[in-house]
N, C-alpha and C positions, 0 to 999 in steps of 0.2 A: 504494500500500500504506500504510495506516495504520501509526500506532507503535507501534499493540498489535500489528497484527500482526508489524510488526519485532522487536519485544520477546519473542512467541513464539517466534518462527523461531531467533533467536539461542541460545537455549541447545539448540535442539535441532541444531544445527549445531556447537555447543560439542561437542556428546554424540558426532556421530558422528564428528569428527574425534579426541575420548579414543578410542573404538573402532578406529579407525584405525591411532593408534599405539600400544594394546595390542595391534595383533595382525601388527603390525610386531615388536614387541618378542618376542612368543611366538615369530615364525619366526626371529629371532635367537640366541633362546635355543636351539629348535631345529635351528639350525645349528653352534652352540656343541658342544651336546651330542655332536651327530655326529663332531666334530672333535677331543672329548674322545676317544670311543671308541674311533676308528682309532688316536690316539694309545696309549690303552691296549694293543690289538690288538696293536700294533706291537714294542711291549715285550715280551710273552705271545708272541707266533711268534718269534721271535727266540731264545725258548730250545729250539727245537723244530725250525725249520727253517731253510734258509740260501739264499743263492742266487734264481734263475728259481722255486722252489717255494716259497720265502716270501710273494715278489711277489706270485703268482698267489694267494696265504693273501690278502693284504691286494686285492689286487681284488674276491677274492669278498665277504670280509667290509664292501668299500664298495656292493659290489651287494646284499648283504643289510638295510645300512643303509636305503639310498635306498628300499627293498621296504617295508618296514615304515616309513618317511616318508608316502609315496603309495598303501599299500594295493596298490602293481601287482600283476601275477598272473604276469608275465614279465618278464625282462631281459637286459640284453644288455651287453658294457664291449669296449671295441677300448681298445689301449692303444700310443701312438705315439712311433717315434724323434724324432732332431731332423731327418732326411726325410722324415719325414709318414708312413712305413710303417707298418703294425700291427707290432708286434712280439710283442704277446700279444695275448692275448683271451680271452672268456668267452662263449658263447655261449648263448640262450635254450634251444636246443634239446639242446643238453649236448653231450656230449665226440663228435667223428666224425672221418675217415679226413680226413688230413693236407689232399690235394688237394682234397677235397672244400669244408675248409675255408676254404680259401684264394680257394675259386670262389666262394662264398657272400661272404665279407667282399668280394673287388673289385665283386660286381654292388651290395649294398647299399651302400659308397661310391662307386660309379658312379649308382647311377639309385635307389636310397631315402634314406628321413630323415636317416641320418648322414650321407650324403656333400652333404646338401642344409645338413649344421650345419656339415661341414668348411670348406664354400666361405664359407659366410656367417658362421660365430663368435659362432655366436646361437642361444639356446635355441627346437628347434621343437615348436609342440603342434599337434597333430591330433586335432580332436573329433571327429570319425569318419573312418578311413581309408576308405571306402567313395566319399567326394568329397573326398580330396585327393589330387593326384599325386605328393605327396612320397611316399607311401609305396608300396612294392615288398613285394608279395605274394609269396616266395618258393618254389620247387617244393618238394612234399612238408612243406609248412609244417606242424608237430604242434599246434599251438594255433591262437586266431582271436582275431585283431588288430582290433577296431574304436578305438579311441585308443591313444594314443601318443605319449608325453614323451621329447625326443632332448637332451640337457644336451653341454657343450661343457667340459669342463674344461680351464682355459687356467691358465697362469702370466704375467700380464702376455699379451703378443699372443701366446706360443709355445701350441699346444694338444698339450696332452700327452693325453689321450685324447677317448674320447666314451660316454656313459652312456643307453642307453636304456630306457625304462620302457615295457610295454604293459599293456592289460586288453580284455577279451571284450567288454566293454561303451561306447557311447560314451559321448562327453563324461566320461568318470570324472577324465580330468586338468582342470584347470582352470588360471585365469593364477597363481592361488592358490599351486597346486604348480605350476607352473613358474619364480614365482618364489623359494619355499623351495628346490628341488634348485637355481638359481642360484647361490645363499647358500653352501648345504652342498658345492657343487663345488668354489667357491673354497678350503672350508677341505679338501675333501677333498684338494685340489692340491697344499696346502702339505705335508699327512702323507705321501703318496704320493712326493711328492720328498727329503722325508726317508727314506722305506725305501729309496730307488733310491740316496742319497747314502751309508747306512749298507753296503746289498751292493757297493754300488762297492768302497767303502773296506778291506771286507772282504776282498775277493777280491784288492784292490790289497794291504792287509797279508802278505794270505795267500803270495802270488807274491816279495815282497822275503824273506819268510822261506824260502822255499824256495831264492832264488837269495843268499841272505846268512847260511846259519846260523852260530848261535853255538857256537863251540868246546863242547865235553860238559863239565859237571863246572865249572863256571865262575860266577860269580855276577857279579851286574851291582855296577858300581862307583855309588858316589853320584855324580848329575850335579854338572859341574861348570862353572863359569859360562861360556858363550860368547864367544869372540871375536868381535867384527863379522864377519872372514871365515870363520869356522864358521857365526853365523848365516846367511851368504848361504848357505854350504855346503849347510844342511840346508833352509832352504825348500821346496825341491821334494817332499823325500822325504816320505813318509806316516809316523802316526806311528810310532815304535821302539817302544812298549811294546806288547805282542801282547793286551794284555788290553784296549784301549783302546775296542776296538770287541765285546769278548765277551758273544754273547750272554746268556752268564751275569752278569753284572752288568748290563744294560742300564737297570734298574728304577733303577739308583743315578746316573742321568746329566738334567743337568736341561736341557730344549728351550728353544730360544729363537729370538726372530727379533729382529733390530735395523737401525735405517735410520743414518745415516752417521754421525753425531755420537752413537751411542751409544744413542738412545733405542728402549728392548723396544717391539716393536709383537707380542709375543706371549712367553709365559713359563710353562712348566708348574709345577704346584706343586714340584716335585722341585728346582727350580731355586732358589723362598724357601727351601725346605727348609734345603739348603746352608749357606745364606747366613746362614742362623738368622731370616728376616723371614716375619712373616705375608703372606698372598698376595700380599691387598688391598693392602700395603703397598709391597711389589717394586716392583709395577707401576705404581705411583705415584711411583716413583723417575724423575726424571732423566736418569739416562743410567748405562751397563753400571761407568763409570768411577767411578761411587761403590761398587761391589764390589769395588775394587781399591786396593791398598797407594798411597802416593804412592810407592815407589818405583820401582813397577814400571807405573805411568801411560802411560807413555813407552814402554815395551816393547808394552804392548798398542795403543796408538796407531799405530805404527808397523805393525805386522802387519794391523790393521785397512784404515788405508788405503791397503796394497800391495793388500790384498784388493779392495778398492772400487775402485782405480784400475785392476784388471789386471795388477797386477805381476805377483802370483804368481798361482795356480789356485786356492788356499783360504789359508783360515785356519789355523794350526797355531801354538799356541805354548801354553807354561806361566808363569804368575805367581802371585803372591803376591795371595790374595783376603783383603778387608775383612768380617767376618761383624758383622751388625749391634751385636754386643755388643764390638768393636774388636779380635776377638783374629783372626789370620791364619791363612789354610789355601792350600796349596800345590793351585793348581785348573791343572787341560789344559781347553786348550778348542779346538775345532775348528768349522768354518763354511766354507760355499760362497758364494759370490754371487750371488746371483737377479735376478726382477723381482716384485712386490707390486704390483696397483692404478699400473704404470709406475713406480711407484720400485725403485732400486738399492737391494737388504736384502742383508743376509746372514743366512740360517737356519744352524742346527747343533746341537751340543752339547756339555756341558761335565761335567767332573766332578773330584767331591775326589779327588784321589790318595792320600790317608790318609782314605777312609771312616768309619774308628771314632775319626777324633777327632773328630766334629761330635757335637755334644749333640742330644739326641732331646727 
């Protein structure tokens, strides 16, 4: 090969590897977006529903997402304990008689696509179901399946559900979209265990107040500072403010995820909000520990990494936050422990306890 011709070739190699990574970057962006969404979702049903009927709110609205991703024309969501069971579901074919359903989900993770993504933990596409054996033709099937995208939604190696996409027509999926719904699982994984973390907590509130109520007629005293053996005391228990987890405020609590030493590896706007920082700027922060007072450094350290080590089950504690402008706000924050891409996070949420002191 001559040098003219190297010389040619070169920027045009330049060019399609730019294309490349614009279009890497657009299915980031729209996996972002997706993740924004649910997020939002999550807030908005919350004032509306509670419980197994919220869940099922934010399942659909992930299957409607990924619908409108990939164009599909059907779909499908099984949604799994930590024994591999369905626990819910959503089915292509819509709502049918209990057993029925239940016959349907074991043959399809027995002998079709998803139970061909259970075993393997890998997104399958089928360009035409016609020649491949992954996929199981079901009786009385109301629609016709020739492709078919099966997405694996994991958290770290745990798989918390499975998301299928069909269309009428082959080849409609491509590695294209099979790589964008990869994308958008992961983030769908993390919102999805934040609804599951918030009904938990919910239900868990709900229940200490039923078996602890408060005398009638009585007002809450100002807290006052903990002894070491109160803190141990209280560790376990969920939080005591009943409004903590209300879906009527939920819009005023900011999300966040962080890996051990503090640093956000995710952070909703509601969370700069807070803090008084622009977004951009949050998140270019450091670590959670420059939100917080020097005095109380120590307090969140310590709860953090009981968190991380397994001491306790979550996160629960209140201190004194640093707002970028150095004035202090009395924030709750609460957090579970996860797995991320195999790291130890912990996801949650946090919020002012005096709302209307924060500048707008």
């Amino acid at each position: 090969m001559s040098d003219r011709d190297r010389s040619r070739e070169q920027p045009i190699e330049e060019l399609a590897s730019l294309r490349r990574e614009v279009d890497e970057l657009q299915i980031t962006k729209a996996a972002c977006e997706a993740q924004h969404e649910l997020l939002k979702t999550l807030v908005s049903i919350a004032k509306t529903a509670a419980g197994p009927l919220m869940f099922k709110a934010m399942l659909q609205r992930t299957l409607n997402i990924a619908v409108r991703l990939t164009d599909a024309e059907d779909s499908s969501l099984f949604w799994l304990n930590a024994d591999g069971t369905v626990v819910e579901s959503i089915l292509a074919r819509g709502a049918i008689i209990r057993d029925q359903k239940q016959s349907l989900i074991g043959k399809v993770l027995d002998k079709g696509l998803a139970g061909w993504v259970v075993r393997h933990r890998q997104v399958g596409l089928i360009s035409d179901t016609l020649y491949d054996e992954r996929w199981l033709t079901l009786p009385s099937q109301p629609y016709t399946v020739r492709s078919a995208l099966s997405v694996p939604i994991l958290r770290g190696k745990v798989l918390l559900g499975i998301l299928t996409l069909m269309h009428s027509q082959p080849n409609h999926f491509t590695s294209e979209s099979a790589h964008l719904m990869e994308l958008v699982a992961d983030r769908m994984a993390l919102v999805l265990e934040n609804a599951q973390l918030y009904i938990e907590h919910q239900q868990t509130d709900i229940e200490h107040h039923q078996t602890h109520p408060e005398p009638p007629h009585t007002e809450r005293q100002p807290a006052q500072p903990l002894s070491p053996t109160e803190q141990n005391a209280t560790k376990a228990l969920p939080p005591r403010d009943e409004s903590f987890l209300n879906g009527e405020s939920l819009s005023l609590f900011g999300v966040y995820i962080i890996i051990g030493y503090g640093k956000f590896l995710y952070a909703n706007p509601r969370l700069a909000e807070i803090f008084g920082y622009p977004f951009d700027e949050l998140i270019c922060l450091e670590s959670i520990f420059e939100l917080v007072s020097v005095n109380d450094c120590g307090l969140l350290a310590k709860h953090m990494n009981e968190c991380f080590q397994g001491l306790s089950k979550s996160l629960w504690c209140t201190f004194k936050g640093q707002r970028k402008d150095g004035s202090l706000i009395d924030i709750e924050i609460y957090g579970k422990k996860t797995k991320f891409y195999g790291k130890s996070v912990v996801i949650g949420m946090l919020r002012a306890l005096k709302p209307n002191a924060i500048a707008n």
